[in-house]
LUMVO-54499 format. One record per residue (C-alpha): x, y, z; residue number from 0; residue in one letter. Coordinates in Angstrom, 2 decimals, padded with zeros to 5 digits. Example, Ala and Ser with C-alpha at 12.3 -4.5 7.8 and 13.67 -1.06 7.14 Angstrom:
BEGIN
xx: 012.30, yy: -004.50, zz: 007.80, fimar: 0, drennu: A
xx: 013.67, yy: -001.06, zz: 007.14, fimar: 1, drennu: S
END
This chain:
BEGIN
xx: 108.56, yy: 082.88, zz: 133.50, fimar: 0, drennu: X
xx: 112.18, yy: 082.96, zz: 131.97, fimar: 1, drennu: X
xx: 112.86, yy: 084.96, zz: 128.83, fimar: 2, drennu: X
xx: 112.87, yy: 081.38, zz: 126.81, fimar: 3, drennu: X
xx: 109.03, yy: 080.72, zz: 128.12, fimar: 4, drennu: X
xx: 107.66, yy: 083.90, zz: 126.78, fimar: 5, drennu: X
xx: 109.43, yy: 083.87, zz: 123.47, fimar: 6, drennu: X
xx: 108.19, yy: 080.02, zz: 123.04, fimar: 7, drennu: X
xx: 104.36, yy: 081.56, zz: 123.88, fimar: 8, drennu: X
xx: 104.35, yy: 084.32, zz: 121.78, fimar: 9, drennu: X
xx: 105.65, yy: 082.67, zz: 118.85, fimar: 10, drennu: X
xx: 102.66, yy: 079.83, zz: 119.60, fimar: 11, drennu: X
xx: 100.43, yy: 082.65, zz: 119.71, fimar: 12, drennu: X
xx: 102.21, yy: 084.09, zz: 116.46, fimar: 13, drennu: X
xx: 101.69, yy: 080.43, zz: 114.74, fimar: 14, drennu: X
xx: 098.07, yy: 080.68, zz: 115.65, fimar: 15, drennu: X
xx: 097.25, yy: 083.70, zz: 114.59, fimar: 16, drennu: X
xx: 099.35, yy: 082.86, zz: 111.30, fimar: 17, drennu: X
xx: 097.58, yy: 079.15, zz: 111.05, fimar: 18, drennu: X
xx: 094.14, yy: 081.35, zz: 111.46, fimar: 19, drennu: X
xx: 094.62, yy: 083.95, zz: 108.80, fimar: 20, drennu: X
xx: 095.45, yy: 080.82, zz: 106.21, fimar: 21, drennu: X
xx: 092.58, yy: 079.42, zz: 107.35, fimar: 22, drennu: X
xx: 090.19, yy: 082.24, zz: 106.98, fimar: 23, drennu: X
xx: 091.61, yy: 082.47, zz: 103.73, fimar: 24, drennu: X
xx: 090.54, yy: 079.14, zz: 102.93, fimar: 25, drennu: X
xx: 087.42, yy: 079.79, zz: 104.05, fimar: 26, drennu: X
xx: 087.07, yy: 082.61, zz: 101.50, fimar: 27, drennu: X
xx: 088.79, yy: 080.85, zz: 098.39, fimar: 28, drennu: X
xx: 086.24, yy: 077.84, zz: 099.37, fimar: 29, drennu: X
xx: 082.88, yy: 079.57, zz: 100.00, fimar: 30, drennu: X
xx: 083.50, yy: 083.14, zz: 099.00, fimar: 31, drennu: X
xx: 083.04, yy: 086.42, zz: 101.26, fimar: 32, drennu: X
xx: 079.46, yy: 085.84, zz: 102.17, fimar: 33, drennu: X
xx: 080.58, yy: 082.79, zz: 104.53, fimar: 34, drennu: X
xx: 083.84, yy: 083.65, zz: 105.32, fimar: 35, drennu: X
xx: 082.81, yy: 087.90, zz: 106.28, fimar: 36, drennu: X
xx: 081.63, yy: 086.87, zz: 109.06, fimar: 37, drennu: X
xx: 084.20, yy: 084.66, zz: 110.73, fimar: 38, drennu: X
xx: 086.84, yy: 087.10, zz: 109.79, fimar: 39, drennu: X
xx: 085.00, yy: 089.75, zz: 111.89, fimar: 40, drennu: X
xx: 084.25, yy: 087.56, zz: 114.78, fimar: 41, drennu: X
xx: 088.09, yy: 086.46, zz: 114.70, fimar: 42, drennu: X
xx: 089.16, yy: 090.45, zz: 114.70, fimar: 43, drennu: X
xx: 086.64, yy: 090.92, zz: 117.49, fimar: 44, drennu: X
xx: 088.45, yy: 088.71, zz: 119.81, fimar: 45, drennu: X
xx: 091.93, yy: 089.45, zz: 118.85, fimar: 46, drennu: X
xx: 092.48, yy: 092.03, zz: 116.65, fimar: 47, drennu: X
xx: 093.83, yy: 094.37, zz: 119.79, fimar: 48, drennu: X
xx: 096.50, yy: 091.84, zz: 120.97, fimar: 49, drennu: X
xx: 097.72, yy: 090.91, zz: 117.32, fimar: 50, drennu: X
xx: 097.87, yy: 094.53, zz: 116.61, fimar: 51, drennu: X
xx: 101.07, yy: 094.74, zz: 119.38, fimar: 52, drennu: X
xx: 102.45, yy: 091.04, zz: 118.97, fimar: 53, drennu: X
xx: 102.20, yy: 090.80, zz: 115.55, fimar: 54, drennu: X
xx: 100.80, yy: 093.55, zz: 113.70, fimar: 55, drennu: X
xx: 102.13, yy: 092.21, zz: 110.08, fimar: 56, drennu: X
xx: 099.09, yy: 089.46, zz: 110.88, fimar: 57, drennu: X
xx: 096.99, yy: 091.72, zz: 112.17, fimar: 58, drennu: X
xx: 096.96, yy: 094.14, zz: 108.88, fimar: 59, drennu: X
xx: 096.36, yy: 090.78, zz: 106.97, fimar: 60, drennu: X
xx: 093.22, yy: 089.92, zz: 108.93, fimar: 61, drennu: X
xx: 091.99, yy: 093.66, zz: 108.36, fimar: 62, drennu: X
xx: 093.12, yy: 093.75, zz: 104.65, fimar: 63, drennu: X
xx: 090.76, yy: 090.38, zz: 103.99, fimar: 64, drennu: X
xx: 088.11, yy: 091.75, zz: 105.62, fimar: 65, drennu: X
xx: 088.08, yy: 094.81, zz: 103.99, fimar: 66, drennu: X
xx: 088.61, yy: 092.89, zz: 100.77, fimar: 67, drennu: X
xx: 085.28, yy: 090.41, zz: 101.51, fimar: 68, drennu: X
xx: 083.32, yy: 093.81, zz: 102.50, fimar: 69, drennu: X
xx: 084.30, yy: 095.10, zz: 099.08, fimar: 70, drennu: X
xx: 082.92, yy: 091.63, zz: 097.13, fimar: 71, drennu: X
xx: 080.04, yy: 092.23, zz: 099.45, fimar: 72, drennu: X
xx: 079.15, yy: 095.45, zz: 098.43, fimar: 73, drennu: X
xx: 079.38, yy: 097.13, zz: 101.73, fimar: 74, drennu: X
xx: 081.63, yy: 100.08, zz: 100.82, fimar: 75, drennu: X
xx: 081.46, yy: 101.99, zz: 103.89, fimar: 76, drennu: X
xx: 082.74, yy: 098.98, zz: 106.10, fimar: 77, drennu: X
xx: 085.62, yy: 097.83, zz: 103.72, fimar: 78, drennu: X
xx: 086.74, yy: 102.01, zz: 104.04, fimar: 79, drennu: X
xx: 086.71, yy: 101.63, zz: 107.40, fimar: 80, drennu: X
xx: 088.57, yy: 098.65, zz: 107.67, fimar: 81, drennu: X
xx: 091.06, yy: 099.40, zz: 105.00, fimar: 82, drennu: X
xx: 091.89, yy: 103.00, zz: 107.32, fimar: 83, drennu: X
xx: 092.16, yy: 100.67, zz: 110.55, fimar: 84, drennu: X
xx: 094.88, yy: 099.51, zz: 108.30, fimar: 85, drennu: X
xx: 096.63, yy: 102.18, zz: 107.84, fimar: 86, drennu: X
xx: 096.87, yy: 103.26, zz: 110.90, fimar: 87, drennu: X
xx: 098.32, yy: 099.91, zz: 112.12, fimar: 88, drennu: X
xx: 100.99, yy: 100.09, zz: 109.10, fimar: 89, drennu: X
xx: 101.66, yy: 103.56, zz: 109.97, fimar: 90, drennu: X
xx: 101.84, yy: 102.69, zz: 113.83, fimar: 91, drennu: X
xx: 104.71, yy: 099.64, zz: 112.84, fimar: 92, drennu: X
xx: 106.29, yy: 101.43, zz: 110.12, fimar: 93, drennu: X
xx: 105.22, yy: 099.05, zz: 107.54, fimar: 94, drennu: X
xx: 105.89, yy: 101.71, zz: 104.75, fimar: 95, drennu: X
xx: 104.56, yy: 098.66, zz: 102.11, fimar: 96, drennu: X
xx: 101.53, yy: 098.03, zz: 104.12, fimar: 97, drennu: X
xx: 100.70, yy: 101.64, zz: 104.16, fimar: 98, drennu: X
xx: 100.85, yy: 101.84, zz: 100.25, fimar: 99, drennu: X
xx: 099.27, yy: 098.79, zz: 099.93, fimar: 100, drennu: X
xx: 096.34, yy: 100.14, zz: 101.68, fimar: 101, drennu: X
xx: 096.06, yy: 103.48, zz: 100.28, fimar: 102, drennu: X
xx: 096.31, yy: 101.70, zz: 096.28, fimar: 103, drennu: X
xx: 093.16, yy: 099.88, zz: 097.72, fimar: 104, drennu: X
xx: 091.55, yy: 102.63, zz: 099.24, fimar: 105, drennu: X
xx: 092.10, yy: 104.45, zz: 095.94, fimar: 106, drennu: X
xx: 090.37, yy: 101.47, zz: 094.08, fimar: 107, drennu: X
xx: 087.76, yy: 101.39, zz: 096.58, fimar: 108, drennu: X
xx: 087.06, yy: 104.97, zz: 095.44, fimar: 109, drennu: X
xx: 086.92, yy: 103.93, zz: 091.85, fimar: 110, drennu: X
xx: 084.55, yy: 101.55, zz: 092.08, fimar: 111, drennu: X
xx: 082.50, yy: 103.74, zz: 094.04, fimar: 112, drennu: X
xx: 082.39, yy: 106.45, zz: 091.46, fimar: 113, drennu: X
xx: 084.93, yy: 108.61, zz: 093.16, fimar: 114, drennu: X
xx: 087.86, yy: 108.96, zz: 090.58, fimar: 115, drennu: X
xx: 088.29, yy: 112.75, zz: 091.43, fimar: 116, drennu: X
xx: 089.17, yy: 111.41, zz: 095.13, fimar: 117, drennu: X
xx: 090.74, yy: 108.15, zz: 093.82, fimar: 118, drennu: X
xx: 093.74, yy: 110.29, zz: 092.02, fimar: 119, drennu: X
xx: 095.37, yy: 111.39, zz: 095.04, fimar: 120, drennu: X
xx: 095.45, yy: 108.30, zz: 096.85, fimar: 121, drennu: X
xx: 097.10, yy: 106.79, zz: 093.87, fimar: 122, drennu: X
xx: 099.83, yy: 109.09, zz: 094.18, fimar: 123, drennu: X
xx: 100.55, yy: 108.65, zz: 097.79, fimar: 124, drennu: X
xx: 100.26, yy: 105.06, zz: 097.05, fimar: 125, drennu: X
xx: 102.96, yy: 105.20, zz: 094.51, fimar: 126, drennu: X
xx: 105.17, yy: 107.83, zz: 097.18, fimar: 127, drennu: X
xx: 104.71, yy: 105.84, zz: 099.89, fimar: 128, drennu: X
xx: 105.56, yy: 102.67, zz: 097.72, fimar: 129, drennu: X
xx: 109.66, yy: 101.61, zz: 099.39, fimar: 130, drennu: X
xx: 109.93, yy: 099.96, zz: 095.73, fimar: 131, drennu: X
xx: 109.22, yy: 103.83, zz: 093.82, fimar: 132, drennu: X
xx: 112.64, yy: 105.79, zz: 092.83, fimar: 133, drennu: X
xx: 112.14, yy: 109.63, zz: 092.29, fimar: 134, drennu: X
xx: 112.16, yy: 109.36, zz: 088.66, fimar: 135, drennu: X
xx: 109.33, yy: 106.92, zz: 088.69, fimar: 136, drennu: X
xx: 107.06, yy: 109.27, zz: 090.75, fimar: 137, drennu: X
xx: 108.51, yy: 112.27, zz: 089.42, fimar: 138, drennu: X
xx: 107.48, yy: 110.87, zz: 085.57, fimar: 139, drennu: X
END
């Protein structure tokens, strides 16, 4: 397969995935997490490990609306561990605006659940790990 074939396949693949995510969202927007939670998951099941190395930017989207569904459902525990899965993937690609993405919702999660003592310190790696925050804006 020449170097032309395999760029032409993974940027299918990349269209899919992309096409997928918007229509997951959809799904969501339409029916709310209760319908869409599930398909989201299944969808991960079967390809969140190859989108994670083709096309992680995707990949932390799929996570990040799951995690955000498990969070309207009430299931805490699952949208943590999602939202981590998350991380690591942004840390992994160096997605510095991913990472603090995550971390500002982990930080939420943690105020929702009760947790502000724990939620404080995730807002300020949040705003450190933020590409858009100048020293004076994290120094004060």
């Amino acid at each position: 397969m020449s170097t032309k074939d395999s760029d032409r396949i993974e940027s299918s693949g990349a269209t899919e995935a992309t096409a997928k995510l918007s229509e997951l969202r959809a799904l969501d927007h339409r029916h709310g997490a209760g319908v869409a939670f599930p398909e989201v998951m299944t969808y991960l099941r079967a390809e969140l490990r190859h989108l994670e190395k083709s096309e992680p930017r995707t990949a932390m989207s799929l996570l990040d609306l799951a995690a955000y569904e498990a969070v309207d459902l009430r299931a805490d525990a699952t949208a943590q561990a999602l939202y981590e899965q998350t991380l690591m993937i942004a840390i992994r690609s160096g997605s510095r605006s991913q990472g603090a993405h995550v971390v500002a919702s982990l930080a939420y999660l943690a105020m929702q659940s009760g947790q502000s003592s724990a939620a404080l310190p995730l807002i300020g790696a949040a705003i450190q790990g933020s590409p858009s925050a100048t020293h004076s804006e994290i120094a004060g």
